[in-house]
Steps between C-alpha positions, in 0.01 A plus 500: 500500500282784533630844283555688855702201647703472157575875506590478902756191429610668201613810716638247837702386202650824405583542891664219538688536219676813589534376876738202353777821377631539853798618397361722222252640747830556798636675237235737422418601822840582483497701182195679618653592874807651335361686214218588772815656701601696188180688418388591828884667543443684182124586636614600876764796299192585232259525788761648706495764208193542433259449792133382466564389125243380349271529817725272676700556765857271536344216743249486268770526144657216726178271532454566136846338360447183706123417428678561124752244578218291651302531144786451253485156451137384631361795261759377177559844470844454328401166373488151640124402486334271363489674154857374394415139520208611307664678234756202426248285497330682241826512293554122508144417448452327809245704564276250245516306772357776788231537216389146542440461848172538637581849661456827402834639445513877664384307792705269532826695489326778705502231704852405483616818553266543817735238681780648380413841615412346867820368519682752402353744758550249780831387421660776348326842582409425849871460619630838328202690652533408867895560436409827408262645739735393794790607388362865364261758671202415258122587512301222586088522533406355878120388385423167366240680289776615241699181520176347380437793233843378351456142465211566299689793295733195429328250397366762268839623370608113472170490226607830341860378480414127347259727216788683377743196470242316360451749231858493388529132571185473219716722236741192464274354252531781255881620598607136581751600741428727776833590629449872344209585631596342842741746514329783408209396747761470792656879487119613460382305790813609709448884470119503460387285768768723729783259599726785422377775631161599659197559213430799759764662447438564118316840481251634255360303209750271486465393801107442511560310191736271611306447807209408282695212338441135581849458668419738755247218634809311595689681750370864533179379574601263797774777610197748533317276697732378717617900567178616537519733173164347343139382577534131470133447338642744223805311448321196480291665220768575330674162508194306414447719193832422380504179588106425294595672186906327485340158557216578296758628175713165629162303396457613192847505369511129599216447297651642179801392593375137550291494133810616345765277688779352277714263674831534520717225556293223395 
């Protein structure tokens, strides 16, 4: 089997591994419809408030919280990628085993968590999206040009995402147990990439910094797109810069990491 095909049935596999968790996946559309409900309540009385926050007006606040709902789980942005398996395979020392096969490793799980990802927006962010934009007034573009413009600005946030979990997925070799830093990466991820609130709506230097942060490739940058807040070609920039130099560090630490392995486990 050719590298492409092994990387291609590597990433079917991941699909079709989430798409067997019917019930898991019923109950995160779910989760995702309700807490969906919650935040665009809270953003209809903060808009309602304060008008145009953020550059935004409330269809478009409204758009915003379900394309975030949409993005939760096929981004990982509060966990669930590919990176967990990753890290406890690390811990045990079944990663020897990853080591051995004739694949290189990044790859392979970028791989992995491609399928997931796929799935994840078809089966679980799809559902919560639709649910929202019929049953609020939202702001939604009418030209296929920007529906296009956001595919790619996903795929390219999927990349940027998979580079940062990678990263802390790689630090299990020194810390041995990445629960910590899992954490720590999850409530950075939540309020930098702007699942909370808005990154617009952060003023001054703050604000551009947080903006200029690799999380903000996840959902600002798709939100922008989709709103018609940002030149797509820039966004894409942007994205693919991130995404080059987080793989690129995600090479290298595997190769220290890799000369310096110890087992664990046996």
């Amino acid at each position: 089997m050719g590298a492409g095909r092994l990387y291609v049935a590597v990433a079917a596999g991941g699909f079709r591994r989430y798409a067997t968790y019917r019930a898991a996946t019923a109950a995160g559309v779910f989760t995702n419809t309700v807490f969906g409900l919650i935040i665009v309540c809270t953003y209809r009385a903060l808009w309602d408030a304060r008008p145009h926050l953020g550059g935004y007006d409330q269809a478009q606040a409204v758009t915003y919280v379900w394309l975030g709902q949409a993005l939760l789980s096929t981004l990982a942005i509060g966990g669930g990628g590919a990176e967990e398996e990753l890290m406890e395979r690390i811990r045990t020392g079944d990663v020897a085993v990853d080591l051995y096969r004739p694949a290189d490793l990044q790859l392979w799980w970028l791989a992995a968590d491609l399928g997931r990802a796929c799935f994840q927006l078809l089966g679980r962010g799809v559902l919560p999206f639709l649910f929202g934009m019929l049953c609020f007034p939202a702001y939604l573009p009418s030209d296929a040009g920007t529906w296009l413009a956001l595919l790619v600005t996903l795929a390219l946030a999927v990349l940027v995402g998979f580079g940062i979990r990678y990263l802390l997925a790689l630090s299990t070799f020194w810390l041995l147990d990445g629960s910590g830093i899992s954490r720590i990466a999850w409530l950075a991820g939540t309020f930098c990439s702007g699942m909370l609130l808005p990154l617009n709506v952060f003023p001054g230097t703050f604000g551009e910094v947080v903006r200029a942060l690799p999380w903000s490739a996840l959902l600002q940058a798709p939100a922008d797109v989709l709103l018609g807040r940002a030149d797509p070609l820039g966004v894409w920039l942007f994205q693919a810069g991130w995404a080059v130099a987080l793989l690129g560090a995600g090479r290298l630490l595997q190769s220290t990491a890799t000369r310096r392995v110890v087992v664990q486990g046996g």
